[in-house]
C-alpha positions as CSV (number, residue, x, y, z in Angstrom):
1,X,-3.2,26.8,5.5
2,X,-0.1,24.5,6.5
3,X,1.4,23.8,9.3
4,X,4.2,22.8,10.3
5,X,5.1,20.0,12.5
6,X,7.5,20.4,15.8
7,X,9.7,17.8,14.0
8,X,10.9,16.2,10.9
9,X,10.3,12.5,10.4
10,X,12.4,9.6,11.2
11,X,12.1,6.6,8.9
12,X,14.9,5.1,9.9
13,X,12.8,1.8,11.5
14,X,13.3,-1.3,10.1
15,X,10.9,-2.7,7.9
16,X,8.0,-5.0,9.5
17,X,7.9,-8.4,8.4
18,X,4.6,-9.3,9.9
19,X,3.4,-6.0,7.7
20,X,5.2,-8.3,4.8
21,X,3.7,-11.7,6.0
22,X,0.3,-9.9,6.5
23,X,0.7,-8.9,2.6
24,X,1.6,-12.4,1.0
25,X,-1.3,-13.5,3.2
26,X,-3.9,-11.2,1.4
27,X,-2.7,-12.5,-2.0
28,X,-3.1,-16.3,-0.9
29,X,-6.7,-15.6,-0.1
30,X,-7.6,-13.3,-2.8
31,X,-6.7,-16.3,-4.8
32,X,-9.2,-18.5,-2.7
33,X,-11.7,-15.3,-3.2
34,X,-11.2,-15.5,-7.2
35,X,-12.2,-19.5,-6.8
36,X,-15.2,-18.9,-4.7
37,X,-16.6,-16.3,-6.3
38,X,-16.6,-13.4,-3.5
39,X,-15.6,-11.0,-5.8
40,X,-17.2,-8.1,-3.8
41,X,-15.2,-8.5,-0.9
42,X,-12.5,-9.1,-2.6
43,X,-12.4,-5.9,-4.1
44,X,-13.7,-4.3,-0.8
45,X,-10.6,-5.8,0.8
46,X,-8.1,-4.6,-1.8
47,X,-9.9,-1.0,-1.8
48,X,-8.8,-0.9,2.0
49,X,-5.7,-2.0,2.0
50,X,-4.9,0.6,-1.2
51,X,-6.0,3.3,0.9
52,X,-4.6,2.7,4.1
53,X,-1.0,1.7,2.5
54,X,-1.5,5.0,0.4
55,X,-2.3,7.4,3.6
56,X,0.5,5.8,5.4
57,X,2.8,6.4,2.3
58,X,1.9,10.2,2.2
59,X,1.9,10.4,6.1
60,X,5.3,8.7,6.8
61,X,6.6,11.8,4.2
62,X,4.7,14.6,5.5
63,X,6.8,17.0,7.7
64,X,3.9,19.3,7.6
65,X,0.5,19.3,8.8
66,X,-2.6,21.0,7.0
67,X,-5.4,21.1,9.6
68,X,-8.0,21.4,6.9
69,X,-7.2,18.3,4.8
70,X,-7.3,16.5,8.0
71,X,-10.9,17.6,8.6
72,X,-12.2,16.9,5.2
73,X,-10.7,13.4,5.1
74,X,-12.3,12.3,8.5
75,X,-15.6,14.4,7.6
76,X,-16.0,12.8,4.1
77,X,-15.1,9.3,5.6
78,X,-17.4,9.6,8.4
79,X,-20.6,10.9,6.7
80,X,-20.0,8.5,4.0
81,X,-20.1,5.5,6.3
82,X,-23.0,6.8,8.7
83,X,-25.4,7.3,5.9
84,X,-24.4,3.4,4.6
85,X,-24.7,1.8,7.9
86,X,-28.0,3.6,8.2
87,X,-29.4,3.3,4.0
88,X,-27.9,-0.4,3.9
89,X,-27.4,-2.1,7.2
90,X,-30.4,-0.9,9.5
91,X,-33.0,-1.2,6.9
92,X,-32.2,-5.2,6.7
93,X,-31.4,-5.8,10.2
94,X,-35.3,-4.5,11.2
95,X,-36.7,-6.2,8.0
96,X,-35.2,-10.0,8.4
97,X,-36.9,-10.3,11.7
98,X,-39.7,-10.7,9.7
99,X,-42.8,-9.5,12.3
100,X,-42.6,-6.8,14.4
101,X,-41.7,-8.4,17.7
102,X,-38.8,-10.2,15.7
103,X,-37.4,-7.2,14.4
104,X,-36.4,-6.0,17.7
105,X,-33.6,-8.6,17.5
106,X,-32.1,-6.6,15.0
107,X,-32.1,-3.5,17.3
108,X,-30.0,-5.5,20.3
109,X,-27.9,-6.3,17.6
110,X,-27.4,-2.1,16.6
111,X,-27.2,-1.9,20.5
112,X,-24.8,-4.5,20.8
113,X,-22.7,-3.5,18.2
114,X,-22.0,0.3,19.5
115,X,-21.5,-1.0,22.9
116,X,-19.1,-3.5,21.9
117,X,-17.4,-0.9,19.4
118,X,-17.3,1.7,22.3
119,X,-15.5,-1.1,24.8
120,X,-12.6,-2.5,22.6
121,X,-12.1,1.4,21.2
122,X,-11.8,2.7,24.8
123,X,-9.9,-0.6,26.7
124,X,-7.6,-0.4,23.0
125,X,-6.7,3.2,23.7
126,X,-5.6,2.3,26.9
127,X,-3.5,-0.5,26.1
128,X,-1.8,2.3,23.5
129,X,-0.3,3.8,26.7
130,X,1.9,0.4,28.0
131,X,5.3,0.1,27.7
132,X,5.5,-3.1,24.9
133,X,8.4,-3.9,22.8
134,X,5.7,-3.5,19.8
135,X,3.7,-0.3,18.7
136,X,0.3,-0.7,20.6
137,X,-1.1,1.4,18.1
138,X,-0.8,-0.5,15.5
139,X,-1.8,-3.4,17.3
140,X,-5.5,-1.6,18.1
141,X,-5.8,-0.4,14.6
142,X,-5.2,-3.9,13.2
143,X,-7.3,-5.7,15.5
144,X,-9.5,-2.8,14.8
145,X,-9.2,-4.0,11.0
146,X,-9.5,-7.7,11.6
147,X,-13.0,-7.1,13.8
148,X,-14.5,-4.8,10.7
149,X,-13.0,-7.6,7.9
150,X,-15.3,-10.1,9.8
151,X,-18.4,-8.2,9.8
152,X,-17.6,-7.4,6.7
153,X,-17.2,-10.9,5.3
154,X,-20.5,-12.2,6.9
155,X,-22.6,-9.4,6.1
156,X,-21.9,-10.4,2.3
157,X,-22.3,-13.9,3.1
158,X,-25.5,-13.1,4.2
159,X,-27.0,-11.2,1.9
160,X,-24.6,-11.7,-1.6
161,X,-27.1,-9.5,-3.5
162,X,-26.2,-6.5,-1.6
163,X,-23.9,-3.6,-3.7
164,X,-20.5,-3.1,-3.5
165,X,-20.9,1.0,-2.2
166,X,-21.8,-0.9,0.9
167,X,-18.0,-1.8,1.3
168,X,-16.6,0.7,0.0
169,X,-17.9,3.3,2.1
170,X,-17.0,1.4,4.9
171,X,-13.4,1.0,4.6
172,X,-13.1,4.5,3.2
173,X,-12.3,5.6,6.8
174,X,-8.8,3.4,6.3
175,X,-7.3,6.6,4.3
176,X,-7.2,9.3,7.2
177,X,-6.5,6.8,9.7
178,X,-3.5,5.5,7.7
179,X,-1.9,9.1,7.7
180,X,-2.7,9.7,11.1
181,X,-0.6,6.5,12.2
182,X,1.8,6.6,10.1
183,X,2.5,10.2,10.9
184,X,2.7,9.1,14.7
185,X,5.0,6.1,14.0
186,X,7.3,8.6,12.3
187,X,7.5,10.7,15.4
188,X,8.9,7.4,17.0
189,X,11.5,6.6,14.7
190,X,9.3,3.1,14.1
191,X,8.5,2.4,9.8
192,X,5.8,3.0,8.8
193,X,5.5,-0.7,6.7
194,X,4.0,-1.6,10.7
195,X,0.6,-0.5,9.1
196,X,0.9,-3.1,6.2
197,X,-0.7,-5.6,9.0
198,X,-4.0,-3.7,9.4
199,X,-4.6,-2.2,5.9
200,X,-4.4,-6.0,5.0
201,X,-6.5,-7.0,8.2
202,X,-10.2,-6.5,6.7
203,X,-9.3,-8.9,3.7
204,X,-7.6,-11.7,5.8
205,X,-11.0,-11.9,8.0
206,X,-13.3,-10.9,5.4
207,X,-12.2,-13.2,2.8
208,X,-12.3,-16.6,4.9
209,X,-15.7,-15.7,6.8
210,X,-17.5,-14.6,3.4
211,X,-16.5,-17.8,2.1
212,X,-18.1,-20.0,5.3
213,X,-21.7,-20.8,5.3
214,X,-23.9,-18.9,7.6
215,X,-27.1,-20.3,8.5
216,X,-30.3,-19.5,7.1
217,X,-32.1,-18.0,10.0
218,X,-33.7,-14.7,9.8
219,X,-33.1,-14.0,13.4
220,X,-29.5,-15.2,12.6
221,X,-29.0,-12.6,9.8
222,X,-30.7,-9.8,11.8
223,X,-28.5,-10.4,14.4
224,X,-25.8,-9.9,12.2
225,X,-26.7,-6.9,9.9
226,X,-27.9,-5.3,13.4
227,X,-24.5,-5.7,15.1
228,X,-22.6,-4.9,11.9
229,X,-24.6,-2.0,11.6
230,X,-23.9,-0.5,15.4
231,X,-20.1,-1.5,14.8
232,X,-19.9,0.9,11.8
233,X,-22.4,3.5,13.6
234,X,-20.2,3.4,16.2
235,X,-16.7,3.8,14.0
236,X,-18.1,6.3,11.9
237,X,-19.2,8.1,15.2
238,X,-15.5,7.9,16.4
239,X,-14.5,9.6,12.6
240,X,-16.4,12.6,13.0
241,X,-14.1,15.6,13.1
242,X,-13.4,16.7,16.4
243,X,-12.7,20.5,16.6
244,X,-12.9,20.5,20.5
245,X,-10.2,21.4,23.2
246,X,-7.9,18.3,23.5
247,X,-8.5,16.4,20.0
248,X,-6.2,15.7,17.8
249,X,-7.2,18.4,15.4
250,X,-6.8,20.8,18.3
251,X,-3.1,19.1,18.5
252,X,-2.6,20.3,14.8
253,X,-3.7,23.3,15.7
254,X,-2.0,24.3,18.7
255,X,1.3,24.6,16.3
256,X,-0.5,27.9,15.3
257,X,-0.4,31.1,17.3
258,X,-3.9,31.7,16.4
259,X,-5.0,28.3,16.7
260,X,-8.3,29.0,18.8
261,X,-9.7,30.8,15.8
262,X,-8.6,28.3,13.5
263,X,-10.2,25.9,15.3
264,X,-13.5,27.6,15.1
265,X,-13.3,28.3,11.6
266,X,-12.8,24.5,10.8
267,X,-15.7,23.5,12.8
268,X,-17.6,24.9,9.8
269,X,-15.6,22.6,8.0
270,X,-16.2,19.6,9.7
271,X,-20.0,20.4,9.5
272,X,-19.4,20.4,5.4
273,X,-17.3,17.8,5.2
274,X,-19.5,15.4,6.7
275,X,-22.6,16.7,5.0
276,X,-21.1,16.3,1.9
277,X,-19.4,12.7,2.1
278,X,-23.3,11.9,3.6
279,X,-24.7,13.5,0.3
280,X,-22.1,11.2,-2.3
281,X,-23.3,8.0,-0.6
282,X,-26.7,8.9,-1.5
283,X,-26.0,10.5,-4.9
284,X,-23.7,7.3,-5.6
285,X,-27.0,4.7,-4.7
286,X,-29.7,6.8,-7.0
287,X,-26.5,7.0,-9.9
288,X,-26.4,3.3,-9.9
């Protein structure tokens, strides 16, 4: 079903040169990436940005909303990335403590990670609300990016042997929430180039801090998988589809005149959605 939006968009804003400078950026340090050899994140890092540019791209066109794609993007993104945090990040932040008493670091870092992720979401969403001469929205989602990027970067540093579906999942949120702001940007009369800075954001902090030596400490590297992992819980968490009064799927739906029953019918979809993209992550790890 599609609906449509109470407006057109305006892409009249002028094109954002830090989105530009953030791009030239990416390809200076995907050419240090190619010398050092952190091919993985490199890839990771050009994944994200591909998806986010491409969901901004569709959104900054769109002037018409389809409630369900919405759902299944942010279900299959979210599942997808709870299930990796959980198979690939949780397993090695209890197992490089080593003994059992050690482990426990690796659970104040899952701890500290979702607390963290919970207070720079909420404070960010506030700042969204000032009256800046820049988008505060795209400011949270970059520094957003530019957090992930460096968890990112030293949880391959860490571990190099670890598979690229790590990654991939991770960032595959950047899709959704590319549309989503792009779509908002439009409705400001602001370009949607703006998001250029954080779909480049997880390479230009992933990239230098994969590259950086990280000690070789076991409660180092729990400490790091553990917070990576309650960073990603936590954003995957903040993903799932939200079919409640109030939420921006409830937004989408309000343009309906039967939007409460819509609204229950897609929190069957939501279920799905996120079942499935949980189900790929683990079909994807037995396949390879």
């Amino acid at each position: 079903m599609t609906i449509n939006s109470e407006s057109d968009f305006n892409n009249s804003g002028r094109i954002s040169l830090a989105g530009v400078a953030s791009v030239v950026g990416l390809l200076v340090l995907s050419g240090v990436a190619a010398s050092g050899g952190v091919w993985k994140v490199l890839i990771i890092s050009w994944v994200a940005f591909a998806a986010m540019a491409l969901g901004a791209w569709l959104g900054a066109r769109a002037d018409e909303t389809n409630p369900y794609r919405l759902v299944w993007g942010y279900g299959l993104a979210s599942g997808a990335m709870v299930t990796s945090a959980a198979m690939f990040l949780v397993p090695q932040a209890m197992g490089l403590g080593g003994q059992a008493g050690a482990a426990r670091i690796g659970g104040v870092g899952i701890a500290a990670g979702i607390v963290v992720g919970y207070g720079t979401h909420t404070i960010g969403h506030r700042l969204t609300h000032l009256d800046t001469s820049f988008d505060m929205t795209t400011t949270a989602i970059a520094a957003h990016a530019l957090s992930a990027g460096l968890v990112i970067g030293l949880v391959y540093a860490s571990m190099p042997e670890l598979g690229i579906l790590l990654g991939l999942a991770i960032v595959s949120h950047k899709g959704p929430a590319g549309y989503a702001a792009a779509r908002r940007l439009g409705r400001s009369g602001k370009s949607a180039t703006a998001l250029l800075l954080p779909a480049t954001a997880v390479g230009l902090t992933a990239i230098p801090s994969a590259i950086l030596p990280v000690p070789e400490s076991a409660v180092v590297n729990a400490l790091i998988f553990g917070f990576a992992a309650g960073i990603f819980l936590h954003v995957a968490m903040d993903f799932l589809p939200n079919c409640e009064a109030g939420s921006e799927i409830d937004e989408v739906c309000s343009l309906h005149e039967h939007s409460h029953d819509l609204l229950d019918e897609l929190r069957t979809h939501a279920v799905g959605s996120t079942v499935l993209g949980a189900a790929a992550v683990v079909v994807a790890w037995v396949a390879i």
